[in-house]
KOLPAVO-668101 format. One record per residue: x, y, z of N, C-alpha, C in turn; residue in one letter. Coordinates in steps of 0.05 Angstrom, whole numbers, plus 5000, padded with zeros to 4 digits. Layout:
# residues N
XYZXYZXYZa;...
***
This chain:
# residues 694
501649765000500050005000501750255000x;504250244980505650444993505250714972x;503450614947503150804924500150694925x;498650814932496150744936494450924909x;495951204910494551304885495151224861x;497250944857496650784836494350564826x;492350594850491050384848488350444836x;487150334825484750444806482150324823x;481350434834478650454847475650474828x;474850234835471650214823469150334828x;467650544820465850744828463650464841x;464250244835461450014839462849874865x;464649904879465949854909465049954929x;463149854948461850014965462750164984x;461950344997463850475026464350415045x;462850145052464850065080467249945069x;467049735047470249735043473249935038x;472050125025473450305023474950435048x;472550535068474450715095474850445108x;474650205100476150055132479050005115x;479850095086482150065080483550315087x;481750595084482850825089483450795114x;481950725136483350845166485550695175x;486650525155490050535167491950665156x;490750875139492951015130492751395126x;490951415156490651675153492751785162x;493152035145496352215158494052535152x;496152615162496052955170498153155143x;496653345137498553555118500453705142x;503653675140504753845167504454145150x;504554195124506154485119503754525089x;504354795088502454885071503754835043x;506654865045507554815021507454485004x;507154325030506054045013503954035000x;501954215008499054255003499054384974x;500954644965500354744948501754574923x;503554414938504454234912502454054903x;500653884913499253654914496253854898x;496754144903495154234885495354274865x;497554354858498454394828498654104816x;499053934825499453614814496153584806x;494853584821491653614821489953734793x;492053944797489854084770491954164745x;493353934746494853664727493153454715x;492753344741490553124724487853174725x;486853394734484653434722483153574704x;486253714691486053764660485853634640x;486553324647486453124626483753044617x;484353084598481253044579480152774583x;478252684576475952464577478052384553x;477652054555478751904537482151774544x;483751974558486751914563486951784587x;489651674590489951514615490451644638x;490051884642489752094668486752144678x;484652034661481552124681481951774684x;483051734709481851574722478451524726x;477951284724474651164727475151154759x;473951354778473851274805471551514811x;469351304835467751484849468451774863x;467051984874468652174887467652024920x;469852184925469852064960468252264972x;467252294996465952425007466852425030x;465452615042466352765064467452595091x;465552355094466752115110469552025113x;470052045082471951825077474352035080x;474652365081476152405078479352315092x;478652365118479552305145481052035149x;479151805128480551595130482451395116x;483451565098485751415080488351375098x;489351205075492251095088494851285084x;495651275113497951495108500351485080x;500951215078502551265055501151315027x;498451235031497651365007496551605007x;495851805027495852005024497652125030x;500352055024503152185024504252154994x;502451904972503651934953500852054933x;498252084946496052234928497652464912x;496752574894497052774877496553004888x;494153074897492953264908490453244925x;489953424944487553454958487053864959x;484953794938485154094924482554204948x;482254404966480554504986479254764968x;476654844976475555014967475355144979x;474755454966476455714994472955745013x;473555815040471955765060473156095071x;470056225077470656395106472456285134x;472956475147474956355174471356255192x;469256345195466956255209466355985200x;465855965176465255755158467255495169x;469655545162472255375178473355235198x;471955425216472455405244470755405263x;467955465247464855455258465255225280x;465055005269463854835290466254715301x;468054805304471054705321471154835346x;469555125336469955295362467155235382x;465455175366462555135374462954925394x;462854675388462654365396464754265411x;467154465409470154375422470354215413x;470354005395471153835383471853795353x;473553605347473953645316472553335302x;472953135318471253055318469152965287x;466653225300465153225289465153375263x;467653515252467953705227469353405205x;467853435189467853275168468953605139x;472053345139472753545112472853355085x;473053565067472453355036474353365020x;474553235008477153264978474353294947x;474753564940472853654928474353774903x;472753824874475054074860474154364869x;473554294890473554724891474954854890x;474655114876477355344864478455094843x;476455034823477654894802476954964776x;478355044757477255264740477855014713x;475954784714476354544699474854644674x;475554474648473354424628472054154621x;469454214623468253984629468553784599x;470053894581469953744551472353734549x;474253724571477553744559477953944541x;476654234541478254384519477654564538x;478854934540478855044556476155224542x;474755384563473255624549470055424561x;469255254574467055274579466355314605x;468355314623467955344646467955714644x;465255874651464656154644464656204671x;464256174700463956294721465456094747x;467056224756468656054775468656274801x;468356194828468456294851472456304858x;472656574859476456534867477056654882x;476056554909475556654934478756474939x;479556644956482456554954483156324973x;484856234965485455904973486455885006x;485355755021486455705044487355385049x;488955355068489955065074489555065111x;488354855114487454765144490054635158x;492054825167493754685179493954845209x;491954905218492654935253492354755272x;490454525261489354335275491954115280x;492054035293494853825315494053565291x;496353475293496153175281494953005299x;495652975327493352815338490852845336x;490153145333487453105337485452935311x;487652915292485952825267486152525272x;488152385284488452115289485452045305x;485352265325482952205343479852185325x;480752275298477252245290475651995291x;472752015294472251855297471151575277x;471051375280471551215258468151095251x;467251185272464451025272462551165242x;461550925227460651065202457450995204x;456951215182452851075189452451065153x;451150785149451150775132448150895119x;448850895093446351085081446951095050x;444851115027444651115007446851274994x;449051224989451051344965449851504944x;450051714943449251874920450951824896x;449651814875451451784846453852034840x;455251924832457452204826456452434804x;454052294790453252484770452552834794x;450352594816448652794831450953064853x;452552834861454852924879456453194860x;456853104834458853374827457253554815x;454353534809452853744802451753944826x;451353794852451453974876454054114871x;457154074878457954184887458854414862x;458354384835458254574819455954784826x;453554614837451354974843452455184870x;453654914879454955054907457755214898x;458455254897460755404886460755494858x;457955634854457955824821459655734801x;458955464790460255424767458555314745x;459255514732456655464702458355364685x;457955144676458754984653456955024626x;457255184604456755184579456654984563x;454254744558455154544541454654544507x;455454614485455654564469454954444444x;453154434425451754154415453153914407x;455654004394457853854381460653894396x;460453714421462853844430465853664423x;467353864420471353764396472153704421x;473053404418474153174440477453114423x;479353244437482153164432482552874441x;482452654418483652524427485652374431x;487852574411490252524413491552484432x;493352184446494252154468497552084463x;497852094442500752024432503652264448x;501852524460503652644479504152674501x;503052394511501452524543502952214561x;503052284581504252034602502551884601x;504251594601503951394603502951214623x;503651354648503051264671503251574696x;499951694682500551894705500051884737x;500852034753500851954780497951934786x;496551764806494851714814493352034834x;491751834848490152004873487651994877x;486151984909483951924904482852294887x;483652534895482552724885482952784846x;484352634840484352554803482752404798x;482052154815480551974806477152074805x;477852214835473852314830473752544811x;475952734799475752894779474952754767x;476452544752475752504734473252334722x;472452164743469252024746467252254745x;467852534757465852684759465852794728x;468352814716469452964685467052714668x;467252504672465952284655463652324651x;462852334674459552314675458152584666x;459552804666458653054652458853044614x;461552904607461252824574459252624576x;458452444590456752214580454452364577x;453452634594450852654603450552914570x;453553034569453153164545452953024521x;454152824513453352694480450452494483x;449052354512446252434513444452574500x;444452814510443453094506443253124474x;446453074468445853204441445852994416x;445152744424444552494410441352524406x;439152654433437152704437436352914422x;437853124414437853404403437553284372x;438953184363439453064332437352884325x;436552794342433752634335430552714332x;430653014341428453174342427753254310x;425353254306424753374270425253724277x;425753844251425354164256422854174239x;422254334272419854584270420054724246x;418354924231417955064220418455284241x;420255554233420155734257417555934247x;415756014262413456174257413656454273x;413556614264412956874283409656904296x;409757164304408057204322405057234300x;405957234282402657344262402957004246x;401856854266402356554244399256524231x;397756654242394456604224394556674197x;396556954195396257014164398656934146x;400056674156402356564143404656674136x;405356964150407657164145409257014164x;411956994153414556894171413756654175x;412556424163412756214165415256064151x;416455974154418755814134418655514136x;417755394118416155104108419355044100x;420755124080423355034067424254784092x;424754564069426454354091428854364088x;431054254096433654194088434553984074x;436453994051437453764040437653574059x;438753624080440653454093438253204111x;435553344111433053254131431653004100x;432852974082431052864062432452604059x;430452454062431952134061432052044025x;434252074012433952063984433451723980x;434051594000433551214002430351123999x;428851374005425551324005425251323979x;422951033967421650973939420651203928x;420251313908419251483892416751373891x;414051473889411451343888411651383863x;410351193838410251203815406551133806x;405451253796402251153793402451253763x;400851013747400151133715397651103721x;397251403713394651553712392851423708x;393051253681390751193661388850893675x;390150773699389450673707386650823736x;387751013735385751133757383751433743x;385251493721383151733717381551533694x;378251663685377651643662378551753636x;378051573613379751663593378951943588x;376152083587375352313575376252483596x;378152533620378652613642381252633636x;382952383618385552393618386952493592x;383852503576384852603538384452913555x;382853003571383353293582385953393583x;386353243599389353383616391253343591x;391453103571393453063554392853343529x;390353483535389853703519391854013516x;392653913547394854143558397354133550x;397953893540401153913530402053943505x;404854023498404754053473404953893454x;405053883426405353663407407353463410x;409853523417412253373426412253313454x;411253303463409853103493408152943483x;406953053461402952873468404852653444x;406452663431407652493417409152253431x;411152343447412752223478410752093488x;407252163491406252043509404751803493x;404351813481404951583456405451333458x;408251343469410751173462410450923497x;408051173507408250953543406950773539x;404950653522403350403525401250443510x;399650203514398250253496394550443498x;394150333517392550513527393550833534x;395950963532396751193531396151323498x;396651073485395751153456394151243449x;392651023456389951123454388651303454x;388751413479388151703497389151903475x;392751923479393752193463393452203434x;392552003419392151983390389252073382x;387952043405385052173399383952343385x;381652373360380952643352380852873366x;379752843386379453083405382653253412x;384052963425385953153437388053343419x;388653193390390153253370388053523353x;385853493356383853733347384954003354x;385154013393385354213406388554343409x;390054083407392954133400394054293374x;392054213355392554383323391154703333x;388854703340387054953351389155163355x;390955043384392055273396393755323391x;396155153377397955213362397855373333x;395955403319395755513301393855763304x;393155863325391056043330388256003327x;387355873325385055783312382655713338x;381755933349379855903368377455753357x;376655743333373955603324374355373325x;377455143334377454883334377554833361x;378255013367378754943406376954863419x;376354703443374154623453373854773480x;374154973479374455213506371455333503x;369155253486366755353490366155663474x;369255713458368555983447366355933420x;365856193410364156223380365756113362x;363955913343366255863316365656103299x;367656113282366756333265366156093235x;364456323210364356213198365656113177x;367156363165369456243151372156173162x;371555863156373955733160376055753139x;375155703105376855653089379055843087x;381155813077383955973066385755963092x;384255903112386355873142387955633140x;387755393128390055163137388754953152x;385955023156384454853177384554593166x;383754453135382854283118378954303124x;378754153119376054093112374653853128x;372554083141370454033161368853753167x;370053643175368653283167369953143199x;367852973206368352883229369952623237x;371652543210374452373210376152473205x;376452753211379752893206381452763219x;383852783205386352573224388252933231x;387253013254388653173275392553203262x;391952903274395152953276397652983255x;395352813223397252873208396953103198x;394353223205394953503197396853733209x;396753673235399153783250401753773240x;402153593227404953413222405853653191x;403453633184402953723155404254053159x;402654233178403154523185405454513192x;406454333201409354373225411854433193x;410754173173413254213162413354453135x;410854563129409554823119410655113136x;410455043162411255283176414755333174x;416155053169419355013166420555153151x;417955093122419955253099418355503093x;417255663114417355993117418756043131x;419155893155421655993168424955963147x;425055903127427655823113426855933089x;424956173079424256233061424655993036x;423255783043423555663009420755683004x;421155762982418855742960419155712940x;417555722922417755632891415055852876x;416156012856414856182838413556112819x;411256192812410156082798408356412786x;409556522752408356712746405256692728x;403456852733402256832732401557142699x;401257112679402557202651399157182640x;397857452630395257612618395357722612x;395357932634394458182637397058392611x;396158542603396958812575398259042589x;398159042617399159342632399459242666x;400559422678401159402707398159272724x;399559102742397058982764397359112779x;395459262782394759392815393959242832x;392159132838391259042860390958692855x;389658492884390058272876388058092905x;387057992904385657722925385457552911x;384857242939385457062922384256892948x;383356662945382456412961383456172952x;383555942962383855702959382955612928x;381455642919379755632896380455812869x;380556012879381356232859383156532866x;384456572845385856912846384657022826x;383357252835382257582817385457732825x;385257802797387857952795386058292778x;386658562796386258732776387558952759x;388359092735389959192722389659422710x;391459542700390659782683389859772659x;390059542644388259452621384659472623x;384759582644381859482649379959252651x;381359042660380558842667380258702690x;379158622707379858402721379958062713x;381457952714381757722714381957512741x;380057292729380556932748381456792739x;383456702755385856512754384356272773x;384955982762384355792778387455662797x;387055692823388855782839390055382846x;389455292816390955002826392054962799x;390455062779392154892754392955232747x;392455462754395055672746392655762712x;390255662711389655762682388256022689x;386756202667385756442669383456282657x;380556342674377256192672376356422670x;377056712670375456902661376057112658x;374857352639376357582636373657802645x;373857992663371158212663372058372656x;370858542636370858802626371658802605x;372459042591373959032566377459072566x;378358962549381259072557381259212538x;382759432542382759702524385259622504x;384959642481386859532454389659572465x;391659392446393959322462395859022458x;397158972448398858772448400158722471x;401558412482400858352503404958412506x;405158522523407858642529410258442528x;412458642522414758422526415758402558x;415658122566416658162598419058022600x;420558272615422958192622423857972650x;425857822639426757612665427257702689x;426657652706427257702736429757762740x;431057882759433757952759435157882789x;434257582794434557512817436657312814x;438557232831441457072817440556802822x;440156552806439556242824441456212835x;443656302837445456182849446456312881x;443956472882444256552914441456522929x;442056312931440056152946438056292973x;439356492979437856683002434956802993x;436656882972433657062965432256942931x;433456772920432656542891430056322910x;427756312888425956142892427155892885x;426455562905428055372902425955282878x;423655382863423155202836421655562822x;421755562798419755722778418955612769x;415855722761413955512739412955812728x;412455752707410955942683409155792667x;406855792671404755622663405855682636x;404455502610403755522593401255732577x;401856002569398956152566397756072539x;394756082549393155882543393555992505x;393755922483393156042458390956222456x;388656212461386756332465385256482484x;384356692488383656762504380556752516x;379756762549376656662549374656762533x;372956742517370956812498368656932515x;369257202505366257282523363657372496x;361957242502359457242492358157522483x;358057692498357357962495357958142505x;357858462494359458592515357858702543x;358458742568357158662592356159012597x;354359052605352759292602354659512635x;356159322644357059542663359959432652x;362159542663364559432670365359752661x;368759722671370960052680371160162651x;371160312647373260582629376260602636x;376260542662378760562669381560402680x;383260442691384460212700382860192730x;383259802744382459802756384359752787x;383559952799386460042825385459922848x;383059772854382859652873381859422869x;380359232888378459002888378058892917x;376058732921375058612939373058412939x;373158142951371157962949369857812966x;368557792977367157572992365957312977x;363857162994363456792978361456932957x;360157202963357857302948357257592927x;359957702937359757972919363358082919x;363458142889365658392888366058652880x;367658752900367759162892369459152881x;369359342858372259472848371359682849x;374059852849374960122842376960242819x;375860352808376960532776377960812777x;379660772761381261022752378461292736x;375661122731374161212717371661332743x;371861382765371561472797368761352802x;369461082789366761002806366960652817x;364960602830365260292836363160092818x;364059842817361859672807361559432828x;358959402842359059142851358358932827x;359758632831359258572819358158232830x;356457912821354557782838356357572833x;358657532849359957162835358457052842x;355856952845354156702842353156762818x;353056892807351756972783353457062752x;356256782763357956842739358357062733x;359457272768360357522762358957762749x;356857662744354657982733355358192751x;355858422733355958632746352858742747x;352258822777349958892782349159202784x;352259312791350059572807353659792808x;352360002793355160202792354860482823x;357060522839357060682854358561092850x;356761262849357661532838357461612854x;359961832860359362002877362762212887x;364361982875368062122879367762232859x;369762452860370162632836372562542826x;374862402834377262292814376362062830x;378961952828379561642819378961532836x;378561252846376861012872380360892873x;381160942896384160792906383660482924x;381660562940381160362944378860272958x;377860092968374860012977375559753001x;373159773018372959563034369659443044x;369159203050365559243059365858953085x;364458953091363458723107359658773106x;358858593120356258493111353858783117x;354059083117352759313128353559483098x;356359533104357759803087359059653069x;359759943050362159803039362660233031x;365260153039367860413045368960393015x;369360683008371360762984373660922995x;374560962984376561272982377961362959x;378161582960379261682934381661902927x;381661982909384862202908383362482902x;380462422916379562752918379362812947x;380762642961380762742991378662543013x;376662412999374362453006373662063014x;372562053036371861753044368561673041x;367561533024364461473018363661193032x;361661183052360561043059357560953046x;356860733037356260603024354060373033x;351460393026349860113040349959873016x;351159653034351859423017348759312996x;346459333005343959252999343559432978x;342059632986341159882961343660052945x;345560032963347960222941347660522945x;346060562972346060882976347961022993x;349161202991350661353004349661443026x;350161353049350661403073351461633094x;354261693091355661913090358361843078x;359162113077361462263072363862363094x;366462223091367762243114370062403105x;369662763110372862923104374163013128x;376063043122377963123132380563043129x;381362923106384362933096385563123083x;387663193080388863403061390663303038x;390163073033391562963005389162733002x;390662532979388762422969388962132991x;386262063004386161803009387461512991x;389361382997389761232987389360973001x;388560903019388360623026385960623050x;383860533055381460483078382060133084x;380960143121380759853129377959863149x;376659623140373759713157373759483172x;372959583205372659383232369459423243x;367559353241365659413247364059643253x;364459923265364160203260365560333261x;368160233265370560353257372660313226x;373760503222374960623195377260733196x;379760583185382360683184381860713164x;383561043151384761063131387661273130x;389161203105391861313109391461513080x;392661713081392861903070395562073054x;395862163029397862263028398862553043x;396762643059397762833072400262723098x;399862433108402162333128401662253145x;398762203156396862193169395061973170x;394661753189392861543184391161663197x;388761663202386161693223383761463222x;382861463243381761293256378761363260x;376561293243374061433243370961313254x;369761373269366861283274364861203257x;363561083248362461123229358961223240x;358461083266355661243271355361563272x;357561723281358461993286359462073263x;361361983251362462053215365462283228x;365462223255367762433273370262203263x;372862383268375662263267376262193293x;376761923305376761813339380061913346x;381761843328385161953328386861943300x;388862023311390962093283393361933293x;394461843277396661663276398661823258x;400461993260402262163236404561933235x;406061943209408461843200409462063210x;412762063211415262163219415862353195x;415662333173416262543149414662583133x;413162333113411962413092410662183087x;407762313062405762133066405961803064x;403661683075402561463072400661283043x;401961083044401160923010399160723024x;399160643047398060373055396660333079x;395560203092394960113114393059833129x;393459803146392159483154390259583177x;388359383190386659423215386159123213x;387059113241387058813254383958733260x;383358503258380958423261379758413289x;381458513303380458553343380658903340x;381959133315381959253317382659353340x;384759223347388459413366389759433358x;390859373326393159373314392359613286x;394559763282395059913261397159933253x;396859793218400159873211399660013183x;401460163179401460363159404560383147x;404160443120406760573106407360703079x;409160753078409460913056411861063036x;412161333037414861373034417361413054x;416061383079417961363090419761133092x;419660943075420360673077420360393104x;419060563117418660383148415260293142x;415360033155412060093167412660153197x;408960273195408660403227406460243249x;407460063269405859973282404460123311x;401560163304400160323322398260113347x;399260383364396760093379394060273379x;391960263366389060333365388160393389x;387960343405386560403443388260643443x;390560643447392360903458393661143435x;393961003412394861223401397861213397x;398261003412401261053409403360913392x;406160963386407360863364408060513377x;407860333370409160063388411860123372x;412660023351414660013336414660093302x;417360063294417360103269418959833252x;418059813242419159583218420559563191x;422659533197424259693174426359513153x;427259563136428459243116427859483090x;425859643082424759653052426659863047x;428059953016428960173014428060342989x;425560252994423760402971420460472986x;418260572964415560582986415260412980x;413860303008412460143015408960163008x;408460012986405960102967403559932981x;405059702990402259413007403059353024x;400759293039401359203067398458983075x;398858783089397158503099397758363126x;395458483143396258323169394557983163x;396657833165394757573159394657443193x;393557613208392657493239393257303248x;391257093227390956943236393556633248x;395856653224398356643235400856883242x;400357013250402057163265403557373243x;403357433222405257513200405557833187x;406657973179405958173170407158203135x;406058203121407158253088406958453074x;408558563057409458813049410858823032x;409958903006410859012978411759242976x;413659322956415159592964416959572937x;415759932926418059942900420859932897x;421759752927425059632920424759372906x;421859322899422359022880421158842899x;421458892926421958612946418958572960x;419658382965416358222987416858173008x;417458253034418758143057415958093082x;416257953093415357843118416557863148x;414158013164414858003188414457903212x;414257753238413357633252411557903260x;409057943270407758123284407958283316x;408557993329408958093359411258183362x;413458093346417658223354417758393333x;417058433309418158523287420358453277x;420858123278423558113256422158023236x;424858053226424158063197423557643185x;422257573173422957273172423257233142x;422457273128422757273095422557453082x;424957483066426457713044426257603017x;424657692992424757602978425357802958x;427957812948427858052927428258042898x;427258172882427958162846426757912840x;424357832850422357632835420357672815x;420657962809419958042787421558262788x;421058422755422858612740421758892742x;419958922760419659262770418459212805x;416659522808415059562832413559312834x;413559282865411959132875409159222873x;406659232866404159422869402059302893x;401758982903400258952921401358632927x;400858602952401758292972399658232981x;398357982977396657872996398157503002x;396657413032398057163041395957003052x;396456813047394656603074397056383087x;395756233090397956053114399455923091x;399155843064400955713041402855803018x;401756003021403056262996402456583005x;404256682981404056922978403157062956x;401757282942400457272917401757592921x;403257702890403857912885404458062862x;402858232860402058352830405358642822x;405758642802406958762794407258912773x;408959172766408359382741409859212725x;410558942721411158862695409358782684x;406458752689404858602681404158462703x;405658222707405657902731405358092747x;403657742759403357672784404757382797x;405757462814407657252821406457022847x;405956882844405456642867408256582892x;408356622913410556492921408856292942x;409656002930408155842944410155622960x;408755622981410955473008410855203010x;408155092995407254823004406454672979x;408154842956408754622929410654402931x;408954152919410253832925410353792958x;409653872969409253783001407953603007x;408553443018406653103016404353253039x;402153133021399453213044398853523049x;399653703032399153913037396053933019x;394853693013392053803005389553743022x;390553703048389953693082389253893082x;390354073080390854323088388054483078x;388054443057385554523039383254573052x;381554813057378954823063376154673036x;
***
């Protein structure tokens, strides 16, 4: 027993064995300076961290036991560290009781400025009441203590060192993740013993055990959402989870739909996607087929992609003319999809300008003006004619009016290079003209004097306008009979417009004539331009027209008042459009730009620019998105409507001025002062482009 603080003591050894080993080896401190060594040795090993071979595994001793160790081993302990005491406190009951006796002292860490995690900085509040050492008391009198013990329930060391931490102000800070050195590769091998190291360090243990507890318990808790004080109205709620909280090992739930929705529930929803999904969705099975191949769903998919509210099944109005749009033809086995298939690769080669020309060779003098449908092109001229072209085999089926004497001109070749493929049609065709010309029977009791500078047609009636200042309606159900002549301009009819009420002129005497489609009576009279009207667009009681004074305006027709003015930037206007929702206005002229107006406000949206000549025609074709435009640089160009780029340039496809452009979703039709009229058609030799066909 002569190194007793070598001996490793078991916190599970009960206390009577313990003091009947201590009381043969109690000794006495003679000198203070043994004391302050055995302290400094002390808080030696009770800096040693949890984990190394300095925290001894040993219970703390208590106040009993202090008294009764063995002298040689409390001659070779490490330390017996005392916690600082008032002189009353100390000596209280020595002086009280005359006896010593009954003063029970402890081997405690008080005045121990430990860290309870082996690293320094958590021990925040330490009592450093200054250190005293109990050496007045006689060595006998300590021999005389008394030995008699009362036994009683052992407190755990957890409970024992958490008292004597409340008792002596020491707040331990614990940490959530607390950094455990456990590098031992610098540290003794065999450090000195003691019972006051050993209860350090049992007391050191049981505070890390009770901390990685705690925060084993902490890590296993879900996080809260943190909410503030206003949580009814969902402000400062934060739902966001953390990557780190998501178990990526959990099954993905996988359900095909088609097994739980109905099909007319599931061709819905497949209504929402686009063509290259509903295609993908296809490819899942066979009942997926089914579903996405459906008339319906491929109906509504062509609808919205192509603008076409009258196919959509959204409950809107159909309108009635369908034909010249791209739709095909109204029958309740349309195949949807290959018509889709059909537009997609029609829309390819406008985006890549290919087309193929096809001139169109009659007419004795310049084409002014020009419409045209699926069925047929009216082309009209300064010969005084109008002519029908059958708009599939390219022949001429009729001639109206007289053509004023005249041999049929020499026309010069296009002056476009084939070998620059940008702006060269990828085929020309030049029909064969016919040897003879159509035979007309008699001469027709109305038709022009003059050349004819405008036209217009519906399924039931056409206007022209003459150089000779008047109009003729005329009855295409009635093999074109001209029915009924309109007087009332004093020069020339530039141009005309009607829908199923009016029908609008204008002319180069300033002056705008409204017109009843039924009787042919004049209505009113709409002035206020200061040059000659050259172009009108009619929207239900409203009336654009552009003017050579520079000036578009915007007119009422119940009131006969001007609603606004739209001015060009320099100089007059040749042209103008009115959108069929009538918000859009575009206009142009010599300024070489067109001008896009927005109708509600007045104001300029943009300008559109490419032409370096006037701009003589202009065609909003709505219904795909497009804007077209003839212009005496020769050229035909195309614009997207909503950005204004430019998408097809077509130049020197014929050998003068451009004089008028019209388009539908397959071609382009454009009259010229060589005579021709030029076809530029997008969906020649296109497999299935007679789908398309209304």
């Amino acid at each position: 027993m002569d190194h007793m603080g070598d001996t490793l003591l078991s916190p599970r050894e009960s206390n009577p064995s313990i003091l009947r080993r201590l009381t043969r080896c109690m000794v006495c401190y003679q000198s203070r300076g043994d004391v302050q060594e055995d302290n400094r040795k002390a808080e030696r090993i009770c800096a040693a961290p949890y984990g190394s071979k300095h925290a001894l595994h040993s219970r703390a001793i208590t106040k009993e036991d202090e008294n009764l160790q063995e002298p040689d081993a409390l001659a070779a302990d490490e330390a017996v560290v005392r916690a600082p005491k008032s002189r009353t406190e100390r000596y209280g009951k020595l002086q009280g009781n005359q006896s010593l006796s009954e003063k029970r002292s402890s081997i405690t860490l008080r005045d121990r400025s430990f860290d309870a995690f082996g690293s320094p900085g958590y021990v925040t509040e330490v009592d450093n009441t200054a250190r005293k050492t109990d050496t007045g008391a006689s060595s006998w009198l300590k021999r005389t203590v008394s030995t008699t013990f009362r036994r009683h329930r052992r407190p755990s060391s957890s409970s024992v060192f958490s008292q004597r931490i409340e008792k002596h102000h020491i707040s331990i800070t614990s940490p959530r993740a607390p950094q455990l050195d456990m590098d031992v590769s610098n540290r003794p091998l065999n450090p000195p013993g003691g019972a006051a190291a050993r209860a350090a360090a049992a007391a050191q243990n049981e505070i890390l055990e009770s901390a990685r507890s705690l925060t084993m318990q902490d890590s296993l808790k879900p996080i809260q959402p943190k909410v503030s004080n206003d949580s009814e109205s969902g402000i400062g709620i934060d739902l966001r989870e953390s990557s780190d909280d998501v178990d990526h090992t959990l099954p993905i739930l996988r359900t095909d739909p088609s097994l739980i929705l109905p099909e007319e529930l599931l061709g819905h929803v497949m209504c929402f996607l686009d063509a290259e999904s509903l295609m993908n969705a296809e490819l899942v099975s066979h009942r997926w087929y089914g579903t996405a191949s459906s008339y319906h769903t491929w109906r509504d998919i062509f609808g919205r992609e192509y603008g076409l509210e009258i196919l959509s099944s959204s409950g809107k109005v159909s309108l009635s003319h369908v034909g010249g749009m791209g739709s095909g033809k109204r029958r309740p086995d349309q195949d949807w999809k290959q018509l889709w298939k059909v537009r997609k690769a029609l829309q390819k080669r406008w985006t890549y300008s290919r087309a193929a020309a096809i001139y169109l060779e009659g007419h004795r003098d310049s084409v002014y003006c020009v419409q045209f449908d699926e069925d047929k092109i009216l082309t009209g001229s300064r010969d005084r004619t109008v002519r029908v072209w059958d708009a599939r085999t390219y022949e001429c089926i009729k001639v109206l009016g007289v053509a004023k004497d005249g041999n049929l001109p020499r026309l010069e070749e296009p002056m476009w290079d084939p070998a620059d493929r940008k702006y060269a049609p990828m085929l020309s065709i030049i029909p064969v003209r016919a040897t003879t010309e159509p035979i007309q029977t008699a001469i027709p009791l109305l038709y022009h004097e003059g050349s004819i500078l405008c036209l217009q047609f519906d399924h039931e009636i056409m206007v022209t306008g003459s150089s000779d200042k008047t109009c003729i309606i005329w009855d295409i159900k009635d093999d074109y009979k001209a029915v009924r002549r309109l007087h009332h301009h004093t020069a020339g009819v530039l141009d005309v417009c009607f829908d199923e009420k009016h029908i609008v002129s204008c002319s180069k005497d300033t002056t705008i004539c409204v017109w009843d489609r039924e009787t042919g009576e004049l209505r009113r009279t709409l002035v206020g331009h200061r040059g000659p009207v050259n172009a009108v667009q009619l929207r239900g009681d409203l009336v654009v027209s552009a003017s050579g004074d520079g000036i578009a305006k915007l007119w009422n027709l119940t009131s006969g008042l001007c609603v606004k003015e739209f001015p060009s930037k320099h100089r007059g206007l040749a042209c103008v459009e009115f959108s069929p929702d009538s918000r859009t206005i575009l206009a142009g002229g010599n300024d070489q730009v067109i001008y896009h107006f927005d109708a509600n406000s007045g104001e300029l949206v943009r300008e559109l620019k490419g032409h370096e000549g006037l701009v003589r025609s202009l065609h909003l074709d709505s219904a795909n998105g497009r804007v077209i435009s003839g212009s005496y640089d020769t050229s035909v160009k195309t614009y997207d409507l909503k950005t204004g780029e430019l998408l097809c340039d077509f130049r020197n496809w014929t050998s003068s001025w451009m004089l008028s452009a019209k388009a539908d979703y397959r071609r382009i039709v454009a009259t010229s002062q060589d005579s021709r009229a030029v076809i530029m058609d997008f969906g020649l030799l296109l497999p299935g482009i007679e789908l398309l066909e209304a």
